[in-house]
N, C-alpha and C positions, 0 to 999 in steps of 0.2 A: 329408719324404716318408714315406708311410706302408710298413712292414715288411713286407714279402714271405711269406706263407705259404700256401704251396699244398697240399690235400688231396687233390687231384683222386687215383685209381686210376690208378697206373702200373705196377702187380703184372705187367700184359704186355707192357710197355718192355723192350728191351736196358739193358742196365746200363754207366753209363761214373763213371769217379772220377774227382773234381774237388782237386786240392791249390791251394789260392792262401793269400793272405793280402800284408801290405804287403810293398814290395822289402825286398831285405835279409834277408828273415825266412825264409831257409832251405831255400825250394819246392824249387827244383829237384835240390837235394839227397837231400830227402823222399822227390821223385818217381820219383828213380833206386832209392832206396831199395827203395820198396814195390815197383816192377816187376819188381825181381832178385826177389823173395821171393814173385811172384803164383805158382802152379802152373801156370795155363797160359799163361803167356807175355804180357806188356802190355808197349804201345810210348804212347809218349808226343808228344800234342800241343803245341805251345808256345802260350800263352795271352798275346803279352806283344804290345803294339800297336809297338812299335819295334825288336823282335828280327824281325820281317820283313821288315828288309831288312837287303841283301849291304853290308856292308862298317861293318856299326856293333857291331862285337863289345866291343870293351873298353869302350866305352861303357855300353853296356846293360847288361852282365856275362853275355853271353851264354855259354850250356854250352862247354865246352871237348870233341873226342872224347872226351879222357880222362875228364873227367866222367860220361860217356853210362856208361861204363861196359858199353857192347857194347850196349844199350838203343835200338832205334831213336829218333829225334829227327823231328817234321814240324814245317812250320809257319815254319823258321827261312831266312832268305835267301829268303824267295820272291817278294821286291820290290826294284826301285829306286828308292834315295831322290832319284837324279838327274832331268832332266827325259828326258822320251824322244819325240821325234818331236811337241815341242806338248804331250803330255801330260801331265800331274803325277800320276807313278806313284807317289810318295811319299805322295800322299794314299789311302794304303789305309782301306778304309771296314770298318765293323761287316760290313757286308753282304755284301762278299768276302770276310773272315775268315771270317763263319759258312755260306757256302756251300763253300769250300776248305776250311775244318774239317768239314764234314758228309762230306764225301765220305771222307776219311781215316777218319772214323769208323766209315765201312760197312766199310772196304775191312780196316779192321783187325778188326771183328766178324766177318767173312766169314771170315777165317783161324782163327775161334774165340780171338783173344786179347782181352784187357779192355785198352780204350782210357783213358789218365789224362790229362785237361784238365791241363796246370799254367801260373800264370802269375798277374798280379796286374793285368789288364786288367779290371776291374768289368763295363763294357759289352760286351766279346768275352765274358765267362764266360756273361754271362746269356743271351746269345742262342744259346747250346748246351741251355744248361739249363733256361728259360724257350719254347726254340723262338721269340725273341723274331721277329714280321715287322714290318720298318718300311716304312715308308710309302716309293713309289720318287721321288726328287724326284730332275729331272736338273741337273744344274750350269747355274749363271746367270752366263755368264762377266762381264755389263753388271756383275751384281753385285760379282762375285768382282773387279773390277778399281776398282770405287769402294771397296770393302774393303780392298782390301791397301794402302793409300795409311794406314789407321789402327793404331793402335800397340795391343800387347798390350790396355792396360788402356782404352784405349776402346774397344775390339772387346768385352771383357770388360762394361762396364759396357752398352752397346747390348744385347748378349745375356739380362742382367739384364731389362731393359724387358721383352723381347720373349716369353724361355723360362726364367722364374726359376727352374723346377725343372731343367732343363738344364745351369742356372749355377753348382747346387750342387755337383755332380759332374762338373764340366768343368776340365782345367787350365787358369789363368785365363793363363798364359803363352804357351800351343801355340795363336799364331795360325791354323794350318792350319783346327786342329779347331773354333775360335771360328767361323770364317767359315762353313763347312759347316753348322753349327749354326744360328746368322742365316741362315744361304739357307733351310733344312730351317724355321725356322719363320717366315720373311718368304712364303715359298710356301705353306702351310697355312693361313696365318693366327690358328693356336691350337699350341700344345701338342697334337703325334700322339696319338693313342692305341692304343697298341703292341697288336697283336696279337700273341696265346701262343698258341701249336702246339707243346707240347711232343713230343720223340722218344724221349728216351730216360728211365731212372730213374736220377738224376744222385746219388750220392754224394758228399757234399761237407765234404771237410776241412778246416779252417783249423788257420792256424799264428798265434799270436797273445802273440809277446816280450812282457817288459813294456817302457813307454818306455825305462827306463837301458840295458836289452840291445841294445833297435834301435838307440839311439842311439849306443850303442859300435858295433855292428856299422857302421852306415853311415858313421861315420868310419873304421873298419878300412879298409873296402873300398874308400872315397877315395881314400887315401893308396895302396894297395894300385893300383890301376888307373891314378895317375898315375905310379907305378913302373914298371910292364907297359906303358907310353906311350902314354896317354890320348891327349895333349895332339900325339901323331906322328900319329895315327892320324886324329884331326880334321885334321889341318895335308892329309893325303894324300888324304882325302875332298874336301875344298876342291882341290888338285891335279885329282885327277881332275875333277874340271865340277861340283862341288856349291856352290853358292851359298854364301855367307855368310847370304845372306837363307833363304836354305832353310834350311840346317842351326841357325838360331837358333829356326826354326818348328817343329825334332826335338823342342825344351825340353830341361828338365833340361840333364845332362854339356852336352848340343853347343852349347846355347846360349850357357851360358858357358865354352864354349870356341871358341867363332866370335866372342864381344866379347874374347877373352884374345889372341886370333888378331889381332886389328885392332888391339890396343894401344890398345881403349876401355877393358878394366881392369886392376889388377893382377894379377899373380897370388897372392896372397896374400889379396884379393877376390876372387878368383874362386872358392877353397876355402872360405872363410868363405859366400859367398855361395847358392853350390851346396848345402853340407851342410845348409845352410837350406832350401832348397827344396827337396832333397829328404827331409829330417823333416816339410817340409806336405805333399810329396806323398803322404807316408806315412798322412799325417794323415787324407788323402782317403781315399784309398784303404780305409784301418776304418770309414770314415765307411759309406763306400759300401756293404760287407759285413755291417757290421753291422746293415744291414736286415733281410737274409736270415736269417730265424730258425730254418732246416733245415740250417742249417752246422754241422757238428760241431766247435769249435773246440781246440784240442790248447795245451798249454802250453808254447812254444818248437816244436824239432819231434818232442817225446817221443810214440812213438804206440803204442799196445796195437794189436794186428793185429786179437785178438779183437772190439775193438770196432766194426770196420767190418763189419757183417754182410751176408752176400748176395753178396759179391763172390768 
């Protein structure tokens, strides 16, 4: 996929700052960081496709209040992952992220403060930053129901055939996003072609460990959230009305812990298993970013203030 570099004149855009970079690598910490330290006052957006919905905190490693650090927080709980009246409100799209993140963004310029994107969502970052429009395709339920009959990796391998650039940057596990994906380009016919309306003039940080750091880090924080009771917290989301089938389509943590939940693995699998997937996701995730060649990347989350200018 060819690298992202935009010159266009954005000298008369609102300005908003972007921290991401792979999980684990320290954003949200960053982001509290720099908003205590702005002059006039920034409230932070959340960037993460699974911290929007109520009741997957340990999971995701979602902010804590105490973390916020007095810091307003959006973006976080504004979904459910359960079914609601027919609906599958779990399937939160690009496209309601970045119209509920647009509106935050006003509402927080309006007050005169600087708005910070954070989050490690590739496809939510860029449709702030990019003003990405995608094409509006409505749900094919004929489809969506000879789809769900098929398993990760042949949802994964169909998606190949059909949107091989889709496939690279896609979790090849999160059947949700697989099927949405095949509708979005069995309806097209081709590969969209995204139109850009940018809005703002997007500042954009990265945090960027080297592998032994993330690698330690993502094991810290494993073990570290199966302490804090990962493993209770999935068991009460299943409780409440959440599927097993649903919650293995969250990926990542819920997956393997909806097969840990069913006694299809161990648990001793399921740690090994997980820290694996999520070092690929990680994997993706640089992959993705490092397209974008107007990233300022930082060394861990060491950051000279000086060096972001304009803000």
């Amino acid at each position: 996929m060819k690298k992202i570099q935009k010159k266009q004149n954005s000298a008369h855009l609102p300005t908003i700052l972007v921290i991401l970079g792979p999980t684990a690598s320290g954003k949200s910490d960053l982001a509290v960081k720099i908003a205590l330290k702005t002059p006039q006052g920034a409230e932070i957006i959340s960037a993460d496709s699974r911290q929007v919905y109520k009741g997957l905190d340990i999971g995701t490693g979602k902010i804590t209040k105490k973390e916020m650090g007095g810091i307003p927080h959006h973006l976080l709980d504004v979904a459910s992952p359960r079914t609601i009246s027919g609906q599958h409100d779990r399937q939160f799209t690009v496209d309601r992220f970045r119209k509920m993140a647009e509106e935050k963004i006003t509402d927080i310029l309006s007050r005169g403060k600087l708005p910070v994107l954070c989050g490690g969502t590739g496809f939510y970052i860029q449709s702030i930053v990019d003003g990405v429009v995608l094409p509006d395709v409505k749900a094919d339920k004929k489809l969506r129901s000879k789809l769900s009959t098929k398993t990760a990796p042949q949802l994964f391998a169909l998606l190949k055939k059909q949107d091989p650039a889709r496939a690279k940057n896609i979790d090849p596990q999160n059947r949700v996003r697989l099927i949405r994906a095949i509708e979005i380009a069995q309806a097209l016919g081709k590969v969209p072609k995204i139109k850009n309306s940018p809005r703002y003039r997007a500042v954009q940080i990265g945090i960027k460990p080297t592998d032994k750091t993330l690698h330690a880090r993502i094991h810290d924080r494993l073990i570290k959230r199966m302490q804090q009771g990962m493993v209770t917290e999935a068991r009460q989301l299943h409780r409440d009305g959440l599927s097993w089938k649903a919650m293995e389509s969250l990926g990542l943590e819920y997956r393997y812990l909806a097969l840990f939940l069913q006694k299809k693995i161990q648990k001793t699998e399921m740690l090994h298993d997980l820290e694996v997937a999520i070092r690929q996701y990680a994997k993706r995730q640089m992959k993705w970013f490092q397209r974008d060649t107007r990233i300022k990347w930082l060394k861990d989350n060491k950051l000279e203030y000086n060096k972001i200018k304009g803000l």
